[in-house]
N, C-alpha and C positions, 0 to 999 in steps of 0.2 A: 412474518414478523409477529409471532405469539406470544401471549404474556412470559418470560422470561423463566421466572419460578426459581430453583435453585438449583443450577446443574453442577456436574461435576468438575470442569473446567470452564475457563472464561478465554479465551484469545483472541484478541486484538490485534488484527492483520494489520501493522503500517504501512503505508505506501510516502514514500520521499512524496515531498509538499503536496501534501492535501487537506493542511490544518493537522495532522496527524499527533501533532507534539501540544496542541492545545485539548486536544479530544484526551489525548490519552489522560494527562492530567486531569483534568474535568471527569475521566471513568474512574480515575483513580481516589481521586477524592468524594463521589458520590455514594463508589461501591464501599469505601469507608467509612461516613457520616452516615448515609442512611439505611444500611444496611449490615455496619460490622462485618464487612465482607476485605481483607486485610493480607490473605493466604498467600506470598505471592512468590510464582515460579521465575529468581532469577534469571536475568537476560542471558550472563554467564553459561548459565547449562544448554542455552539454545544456539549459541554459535561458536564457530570454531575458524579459529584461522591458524596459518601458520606464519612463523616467522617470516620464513622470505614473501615479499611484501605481493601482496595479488594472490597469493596461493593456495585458495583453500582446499581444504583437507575434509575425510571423513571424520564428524564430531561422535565418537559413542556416546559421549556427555549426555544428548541429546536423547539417545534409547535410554540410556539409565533413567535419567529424568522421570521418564511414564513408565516403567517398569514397576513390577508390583517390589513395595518397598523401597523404592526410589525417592529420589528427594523431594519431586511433587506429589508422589502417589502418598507419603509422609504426613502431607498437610490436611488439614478437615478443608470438606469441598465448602464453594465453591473455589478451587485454586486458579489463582490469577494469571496469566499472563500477559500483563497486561501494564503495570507498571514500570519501570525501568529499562523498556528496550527503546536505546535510544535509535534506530535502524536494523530494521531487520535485512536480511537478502533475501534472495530470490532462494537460496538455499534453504533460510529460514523456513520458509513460510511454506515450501513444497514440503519441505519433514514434516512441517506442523498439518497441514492439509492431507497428507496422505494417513498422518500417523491417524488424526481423529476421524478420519471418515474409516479407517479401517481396525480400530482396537478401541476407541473411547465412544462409547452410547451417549452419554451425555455432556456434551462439547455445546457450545454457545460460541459461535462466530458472531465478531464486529466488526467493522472493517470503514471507511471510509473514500471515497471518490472526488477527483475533482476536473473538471471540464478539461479535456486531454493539452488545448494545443496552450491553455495557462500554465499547467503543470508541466510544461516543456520548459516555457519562458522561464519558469520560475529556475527550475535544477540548473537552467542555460545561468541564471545569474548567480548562483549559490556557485557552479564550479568558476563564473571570472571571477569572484568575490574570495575566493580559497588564497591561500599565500603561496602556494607553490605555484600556481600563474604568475603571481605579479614577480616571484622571482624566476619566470621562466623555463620552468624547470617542466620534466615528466612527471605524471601526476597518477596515480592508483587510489582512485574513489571506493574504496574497498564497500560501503552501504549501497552503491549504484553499481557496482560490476562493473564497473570501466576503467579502460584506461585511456589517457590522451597522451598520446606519442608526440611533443610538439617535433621535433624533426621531421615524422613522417607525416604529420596533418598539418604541419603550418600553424599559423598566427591562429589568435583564439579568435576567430568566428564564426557566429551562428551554424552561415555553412559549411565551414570547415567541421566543426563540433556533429553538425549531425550528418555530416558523409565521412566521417574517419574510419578508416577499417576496426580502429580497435576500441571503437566507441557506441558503434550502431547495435551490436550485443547487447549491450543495457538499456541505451537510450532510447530507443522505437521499443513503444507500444508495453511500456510498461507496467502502465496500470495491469493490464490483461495477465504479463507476466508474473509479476506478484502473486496476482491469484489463482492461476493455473497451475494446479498439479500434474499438468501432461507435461511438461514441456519447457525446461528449461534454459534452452540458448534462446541468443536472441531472433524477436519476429520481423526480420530482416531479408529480402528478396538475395543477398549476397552472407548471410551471415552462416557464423560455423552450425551443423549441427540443425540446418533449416531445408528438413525433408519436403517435397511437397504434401501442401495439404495441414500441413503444421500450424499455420495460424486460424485455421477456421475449429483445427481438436482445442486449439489454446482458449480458443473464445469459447469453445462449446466447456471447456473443463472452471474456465472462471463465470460465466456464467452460470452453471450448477453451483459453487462456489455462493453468488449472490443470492442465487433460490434458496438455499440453503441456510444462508447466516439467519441470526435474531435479528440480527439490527445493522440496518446500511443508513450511511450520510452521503450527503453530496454538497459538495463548499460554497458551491452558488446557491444551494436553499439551505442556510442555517433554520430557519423557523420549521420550513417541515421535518426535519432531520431532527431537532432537537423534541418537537411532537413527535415524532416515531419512538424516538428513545424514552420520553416519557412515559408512554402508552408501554411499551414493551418493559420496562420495571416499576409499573404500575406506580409512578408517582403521581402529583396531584399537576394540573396543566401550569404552566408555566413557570417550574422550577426549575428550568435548567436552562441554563446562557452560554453562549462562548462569549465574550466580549473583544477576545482579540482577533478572534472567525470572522475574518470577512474580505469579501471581495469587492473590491471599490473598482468604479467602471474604467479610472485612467492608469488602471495596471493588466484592465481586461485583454479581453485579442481585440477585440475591436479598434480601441485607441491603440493598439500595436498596431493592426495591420492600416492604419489611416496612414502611417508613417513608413510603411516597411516594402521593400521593394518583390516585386511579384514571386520572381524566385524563392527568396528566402518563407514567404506565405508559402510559395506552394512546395516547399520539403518538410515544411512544421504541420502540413496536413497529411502530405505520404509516411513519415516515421507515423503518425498518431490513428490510421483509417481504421485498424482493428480498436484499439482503445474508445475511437469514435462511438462506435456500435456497442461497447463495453457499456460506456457511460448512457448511451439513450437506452438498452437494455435496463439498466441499474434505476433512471427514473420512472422507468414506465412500470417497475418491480413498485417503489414509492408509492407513487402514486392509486396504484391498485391495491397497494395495503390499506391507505388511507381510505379509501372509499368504501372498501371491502369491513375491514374489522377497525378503526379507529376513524369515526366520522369527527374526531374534533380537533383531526389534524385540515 
């Protein structure tokens, strides 16, 4: 995590509930107040779906975009992406990770983490909370890469949701997935397209991934996440807040699992064991930044 400077692009990996929609605004509006940095590479040219619902397709949008003369290549650097994607996919984020490790020199990764088996609970509540549950209905989370089949998985719970054949794709271990350019189905023991050996390349490919970025968060430490990010575009210590970032202890796992019956803990730890490793990987990166090059985090 090196002083930032001014690179050519900027991309902001989102990952579904990690704070990710409060950060991104918060990037958004810093790289603009304090730095007139405004550049920004539409969400539009980064994804592509197709009509029939779940389908995606190959985006050329997507090459054009960074092609010399293309719509970002267009903009004065440093070009954003970083505003307006309200969920990327897993699609997204492998173009973007393959394209800048292998044709962009000067890429700036950000990306943000948050403790695997909250970020479970949290999407588990985001999808009962959707209106096609509460009317019953089949559901295509087209940002999550699922689908929930109520005919074939049953009534919406926990463990229905994370043993459905046409759910475990997205659901397990997705932090990891987001960030890994190896490996795009899900890291699932029965899932499609899960070679052996698949999830130890997935973690070793997002874990370069976090060695790699400028600047990593984690939602349980806002104070040293937002000292990291300080430090890394060299503002002054403590100008920068999330206020709505935070993790309050009675939506934690803990006061879940006080309540929750042993089962359903022990599937919300089997979907999350690679992500596990992800996230103590990611702090142990923090933290040795801090110590290393910003003692006043």
């Amino acid at each position: 995590m090196a002083l930032l400077g001014t690179p050519e692009y900027i991309v902001f990996i989102r990952i579904q509930k990690t704070g990710s929609t409060s950060l991104d605004a918060m990037l958004a509006r810093t790289f603009a107040n304090e730095f007139n940095w405004t550049s920004t590479c539409g969400w539009g040219v980064l994804r592509c779906q197709s009509e029939a619902v779940g389908n995606i397709i190959p985006c050329f949008r997507r090459k054009e975009c960074f092609s010399e003369g293309g719509v970002c290549e267009r903009l004065s650097p440093p070009r954003l992406l970083v505003k307006d994607v309200p969920h990327m996919t897993v699609a997204d984020t492998r173009f973007l990770l393959e394209t800048t490790r292998s044709t962009l020199p000067k890429v700036a990764v950000f990306t943000s983490l948050r403790h695997p088996y909250t970020r479970t609970l949290s999407e588990y509540k985001h999808f009962l909370s959707a209106s096609p549950v509460a009317n019953q209905a089949n559901t295509w989370f087209h940002a999550w890469d699922w689908t929930y089949n109520r005919t074939a998985c049953g009534s919406y719970t926990l463990l229905n949701w994370l043993r459905c054949r046409s759910t475990v794709n997205g659901v397990w271990n997705r932090q990891t997935r987001m960030l890994s350019s190896s490996h795009g189905f899900g890291l699932h023991p029965d899932a499609f397209g899960n070679p052996s050996g698949a999830a130890s390349l997935a973690l070793a490919s997002a874990q370069q991934t976090l060695a790699d970025a400028r600047w990593l968060g984690l939602l349980e430490c806002p104070a040293l996440s937002m000292c990291l990010l300080e430090a890394t575009l060299g503002l002054r210590p403590s100008s920068l807040s999330l206020p709505s970032l935070n993790a309050k202890h009675e939506t934690g796992w803990a006061a879940y699992a006080e309540h929750t019956p042993w089962e359903e803990q022990l599937l919300v730890r089997r979907a999350n064991e690679v992500d596990v490793r992800l996230v103590h990987f990611a702090r142990s990166l923090m933290l040795d930044s801090a110590q290393r090059q910003w003692t006043q985090c």
